[in-house]
C-alpha positions in Angstrom: 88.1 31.5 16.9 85.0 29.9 15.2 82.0 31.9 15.4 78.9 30.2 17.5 77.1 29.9 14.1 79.5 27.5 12.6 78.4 24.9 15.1 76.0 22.2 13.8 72.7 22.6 14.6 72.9 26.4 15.2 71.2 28.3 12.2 70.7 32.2 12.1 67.9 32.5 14.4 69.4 29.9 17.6 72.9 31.9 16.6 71.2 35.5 17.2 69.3 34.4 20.4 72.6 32.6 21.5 74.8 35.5 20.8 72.4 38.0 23.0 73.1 35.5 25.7 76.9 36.1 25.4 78.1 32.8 23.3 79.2 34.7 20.6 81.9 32.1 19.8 81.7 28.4 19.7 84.6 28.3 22.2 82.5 30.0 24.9 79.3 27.7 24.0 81.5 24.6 24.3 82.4 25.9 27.8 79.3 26.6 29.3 76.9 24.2 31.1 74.0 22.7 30.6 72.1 25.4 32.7 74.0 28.4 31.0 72.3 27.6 27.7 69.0 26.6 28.7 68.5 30.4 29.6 68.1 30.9 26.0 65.0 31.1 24.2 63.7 27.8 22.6 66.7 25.8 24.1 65.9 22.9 26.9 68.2 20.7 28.8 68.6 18.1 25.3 69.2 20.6 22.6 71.6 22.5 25.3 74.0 19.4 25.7 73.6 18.2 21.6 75.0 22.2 21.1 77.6 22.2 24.3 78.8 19.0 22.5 78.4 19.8 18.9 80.9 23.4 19.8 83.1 21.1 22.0 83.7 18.8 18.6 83.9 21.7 17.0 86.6 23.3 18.8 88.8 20.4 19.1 88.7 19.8 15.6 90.1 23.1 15.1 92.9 22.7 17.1 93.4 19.3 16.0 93.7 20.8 12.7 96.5 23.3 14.2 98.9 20.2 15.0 101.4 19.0 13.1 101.0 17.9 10.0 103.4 14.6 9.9 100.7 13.6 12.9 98.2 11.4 11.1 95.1 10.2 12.6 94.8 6.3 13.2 92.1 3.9 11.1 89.9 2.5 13.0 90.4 -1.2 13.5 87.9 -3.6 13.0 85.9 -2.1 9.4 87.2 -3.5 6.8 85.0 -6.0 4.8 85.3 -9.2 6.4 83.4 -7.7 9.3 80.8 -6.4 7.6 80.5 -10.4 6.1 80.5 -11.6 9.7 77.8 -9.3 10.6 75.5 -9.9 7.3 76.0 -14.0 8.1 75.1 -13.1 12.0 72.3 -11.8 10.6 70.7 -13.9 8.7 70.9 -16.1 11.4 74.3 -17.7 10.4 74.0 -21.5 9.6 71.8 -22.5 6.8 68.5 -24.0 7.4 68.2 -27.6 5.9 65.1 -28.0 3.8 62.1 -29.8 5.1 61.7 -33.2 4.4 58.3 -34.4 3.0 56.0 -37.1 4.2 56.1 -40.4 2.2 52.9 -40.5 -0.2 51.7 -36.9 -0.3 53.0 -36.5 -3.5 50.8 -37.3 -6.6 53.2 -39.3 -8.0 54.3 -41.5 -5.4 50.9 -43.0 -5.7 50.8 -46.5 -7.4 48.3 -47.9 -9.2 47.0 -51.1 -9.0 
């Protein structure tokens, strides 16, 4: 069992005000509700669900981390580096702008003399 301290976001003083609460472990914390935790001092509805959520991720990884080990996880699709130039060329706006042309005779020399 992970101890509610090894959750991210929880440091000494969130752990000890958490623990007085009853979430002693980060498998009760990932439980509770939104309303459980907000009984705590210093904790409203927002940090309550980024902890609840932070202890769930927490606690799955742990027991992801009891499976198998011939059970690999799967690479995401889709990030390899031609995306990443697809997305660089969408934005910059994708096609190249052609260069303006200039108006006949506003160059020095283009002028004639007579």
């Amino acid at each position: 069992m992970a101890s509610v301290s090894d959750v991210k976001g929880v440091g000494p003083t969130t752990a000890k005000a958490l623990a007085a609460k009853g979430f002693k472990t980060a498998e009760k914390l990932a439980k509770a509700g939104t309303a459980d935790v907000i009984v705590v001092s210093g904790i409203g509805s927002a940090r309550a669900n980024t902890l609840i959520a932070a202890a769930q991720a927490l606690v799955a990884a742990a027991g992801a981390s009891e499976a198998p080990a011939n059970e690999s996880p799967e690479k995401e699709k889709g990030k390899g580096k031609k995306d990443k130039k697809a997305k660089k060329s969408k934005k910059k706006g994708g096609k190249k702008k052609s260069k303006s042309k200039k108006k006949k005779g506003s160059s020095k020399k283009s002028k004639k003399k007579k």
